[in-house]
Residue, then its C-alpha position, 0 to 999 in steps of 0.5 A: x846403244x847400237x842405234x846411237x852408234x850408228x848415227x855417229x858413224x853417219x855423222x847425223x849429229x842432230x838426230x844423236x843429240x835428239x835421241x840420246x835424251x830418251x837414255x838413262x844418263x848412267x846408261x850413256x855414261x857407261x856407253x861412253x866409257x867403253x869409248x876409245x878416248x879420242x872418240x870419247x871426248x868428241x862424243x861428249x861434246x856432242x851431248x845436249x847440256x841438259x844431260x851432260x853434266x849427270x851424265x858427267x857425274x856418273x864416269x869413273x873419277x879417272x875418266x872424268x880427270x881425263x875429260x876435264x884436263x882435255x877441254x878448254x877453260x871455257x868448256x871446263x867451267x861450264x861443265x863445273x858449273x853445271x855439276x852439282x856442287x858435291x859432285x864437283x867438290x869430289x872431283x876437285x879432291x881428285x884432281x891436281x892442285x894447278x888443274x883444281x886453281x884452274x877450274x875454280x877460276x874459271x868457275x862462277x863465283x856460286x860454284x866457286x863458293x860452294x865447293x869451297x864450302x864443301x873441300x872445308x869440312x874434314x874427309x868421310x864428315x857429314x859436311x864433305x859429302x853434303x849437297x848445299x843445293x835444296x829447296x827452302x822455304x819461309x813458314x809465312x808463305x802459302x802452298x801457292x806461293x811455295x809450289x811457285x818458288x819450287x817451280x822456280x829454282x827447283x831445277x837446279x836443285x837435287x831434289x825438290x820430294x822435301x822443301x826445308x823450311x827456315x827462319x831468317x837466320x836459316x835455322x830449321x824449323x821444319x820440312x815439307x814433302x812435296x806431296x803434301x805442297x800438291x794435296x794442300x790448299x793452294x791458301x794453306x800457310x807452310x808453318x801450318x803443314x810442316x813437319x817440325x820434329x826433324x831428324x838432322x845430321x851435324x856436319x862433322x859427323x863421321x859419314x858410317x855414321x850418316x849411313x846408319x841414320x839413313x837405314x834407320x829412318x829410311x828417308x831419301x833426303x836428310x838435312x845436315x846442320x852445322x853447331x848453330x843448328x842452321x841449314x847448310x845443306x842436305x844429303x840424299x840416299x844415292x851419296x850414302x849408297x856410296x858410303x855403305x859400299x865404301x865403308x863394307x869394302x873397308x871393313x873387308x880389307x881391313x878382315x884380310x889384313x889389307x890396309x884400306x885404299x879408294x882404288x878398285x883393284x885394277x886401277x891400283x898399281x903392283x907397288x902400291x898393292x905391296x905396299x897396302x899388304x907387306x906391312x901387315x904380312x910382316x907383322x903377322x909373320x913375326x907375331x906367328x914366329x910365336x907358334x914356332x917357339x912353341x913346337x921347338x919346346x915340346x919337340x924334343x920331349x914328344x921324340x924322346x917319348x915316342x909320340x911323333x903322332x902328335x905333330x900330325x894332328x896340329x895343322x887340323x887343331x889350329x885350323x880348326x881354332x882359326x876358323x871358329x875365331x874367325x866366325x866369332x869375329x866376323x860375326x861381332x864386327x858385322x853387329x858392331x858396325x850395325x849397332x846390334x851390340x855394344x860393349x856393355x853386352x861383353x858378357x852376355x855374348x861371351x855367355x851365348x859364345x860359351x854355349x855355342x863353342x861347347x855345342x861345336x867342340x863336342x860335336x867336333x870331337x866326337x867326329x874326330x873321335x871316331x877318325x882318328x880310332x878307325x882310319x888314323x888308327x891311333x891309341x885311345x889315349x892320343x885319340x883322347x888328347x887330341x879331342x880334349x884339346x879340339x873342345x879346349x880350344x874351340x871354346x877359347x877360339x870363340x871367346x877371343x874372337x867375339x871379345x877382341x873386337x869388342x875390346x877394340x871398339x871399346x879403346x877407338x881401334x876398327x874392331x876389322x883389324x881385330x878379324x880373321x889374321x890377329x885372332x888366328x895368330x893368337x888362337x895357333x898361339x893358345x891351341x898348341x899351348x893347350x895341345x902341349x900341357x893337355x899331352x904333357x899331363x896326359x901322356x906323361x912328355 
């Protein structure tokens, strides 16, 4: 970038247009956005139209506001009309509504159509991530012919690797990869070499649920069909790369009691960030007052008998609790989301979760065991109850946190907000209940 820099601060124009083609467009768009915005803007305009809307597509959304509201209607139009139709639907769903009436007057009435078409399907559906810009084909046309259309409105599409075939009422009957256009007969007829048993998405299909399709498949491109079973446009692989950073960043605020937000950190404000977390601090700190309620009950009973002792050991008891449910949980919301369990397997991962709580409570017990004998130097008995609650609630930690989430997904909640800060709360709640009855029945308080 150092060569591009130098011919724009000696001014030689031409020769930047003519060398900045041999970049990647995600290059130049990171180029630009290390750019003072004076400089910025003036740069862009400078940018060969052949590059300059992907280069466009690929500035961050603010960046993109930014530009758009500094050029002209002549510039803006240009600029919209040259973007594919998705990645303009997407802009538009980020711009203030006068600048959207704005640009979509000035738009072409092809473009004006289809991100109209696009800002009408529901937010994170099939429909609203789609692109309407593909290659079809009629099944009575020949490879020669076919190869010739491709050549013809190939350039302005998204991808021309798979050509979809319809009939007259645009319903799909098949595909074809351009590989086998290009190792055809050019004499060939396309409804002889077509692949007829296609995979689709249906428009109003949650977009996890497209990624999921896509990473079962591991296709490319796949083809979206509205209730009548007609093309309306394709999804390809970099819009669901998108998804699945989308959908895994949701998923991990949501696990640290988070409410979800499209904003990267530092572009969201102080206000809106306490915004996103003190609904659920307050909720976590009212329903952790339970915990409280449960040593002022036993408090007074553990000092008349002399067990002060026993205080020191609940941080480790409910941390220990909290971690095992977190690990449960993180661990059933990951499969949930990839499909790998689903509610009817309720049992069979209570059963592995009863094993595996057993194994690790025993383990830590005896660890503890030993500890609280020679460095802590307590009685036996103490030692004793406090080991038995470790395994008690080991065992009870990973049973809520692997069936939460599941009962969650079961009743249409996000199995995430069933993560980390819920089951550590619930899992405090029953460990010093455990702790206390184990003590009360062992120690006589």
């Amino acid at each position: 970038m150092e060569r591009l820099k130098e011919l724009i601060e000696s001014r030689q124009y031409a020769q930047f247009r003519q060398e900045i083609e041999d970049y990647n467009v995600q290059d130049i768009a990171e180029y630009l956005e290390e750019m003072p915005k004076t400089e910025r803007n003036r740069i862009f305009r400078i940018l060969p139209k052949s590059i300059a809307a992907d280069v466009f597509s690929y500035l961050d959304i603010d960046l993109q506001q930014n530009m758009i509201t500094s050029m002209s209607d002549m510039e803006a139009a240009a600029l919209i009309d040259n973007l594919y139709a998705d990645d303009a639907a997407d802009l538009m769903e980020e711009m203030p509504a006068n600048v959207v009436k704005k640009l979509l007057a000035s738009a072409s009435p092809e473009t004006r159509r289809d991100i109209n078409h696009l800002l009408k399907y529901p937010e994170d559906s099939a429909g609203s991530i789609m692109t309407v810009e593909f290659v079809d084909l009629k099944e009575s046309l020949t490879v020669a012919q076919a190869i010739e259309r491709i050549r013809r409105v190939g350039i302005d599409k998204e991808t021309i690797n798979v050509c979809y075939v319809l009939d007259n009422n645009r319903k799909l009957l098949g595909t074809v990869a351009l590989r086998y256009l290009l190792l055809s007969s050019p004499d060939e007829v396309i409804g002889n070499i077509m692949h007829e048993n296609v995979v689709t998405i249906k428009t109003l299909d949650d977009q996890e649920e497209v990624a999921r399709t896509f990473q079962k498949y591991d296709f490319t491109a796949m083809p979206v069909v509205d209730s009548e079973e007609r093309l309306v446009g394709i999804i390809t692989v970099d819009d669901v790369v998108d998804i699945m950073e989308q959908e895994a960043t949701e998923d991990i605020e949501m696990m640290a009691a988070i409410t979800p937000t499209d904003k990267s950190y530092m572009k969201t404000g102080i206000f809106e960030t306490y915004k996103k977390r003190i609904p659920w601090l307050l909720l976590l700190m009212i329903s952790a007052t339970f915990t409280g309620k449960i040593i002022q009950h036993y408090e007074q009973a553990i000092a008349a008998a002399g067990y002060l002792v026993l205080t020191s050991f609940i941080p480790m008891l409910m941390d220990t609790g909290g971690n095992c449910g977190s690990q449960a949980s993180v661990s059933i919301i990951r499969s949930l989301s990839l499909e790998e369990v689903e509610f009817k397997d309720l049992f069979r991962v209570a059963f592995k979760e009863m094993r595996v709580a057993m194994l690790c409570g025993i383990t830590l017990a005896a660890a503890n065991f030993v500890k609280l004998l020679l460095i802590d130097r307590v009685t036996f008995h103490v030692a004793a109850v406090a080991c038995m609650t470790l395994v008690i609630t080991v065992f009870a930690a990973k049973i809520v946190g692997a069936s939460l989430p599941m009962f969650a997904k079961r009743i249409g909640f996000d199995p995430a907000v069933m993560a980390s800060p819920f089951i550590t709360t619930i899992v405090d709640a029953l460990s010093l209940m455990i702790y206390f009855q184990i003590a009360t029945a062992m120690l006589g308080l």
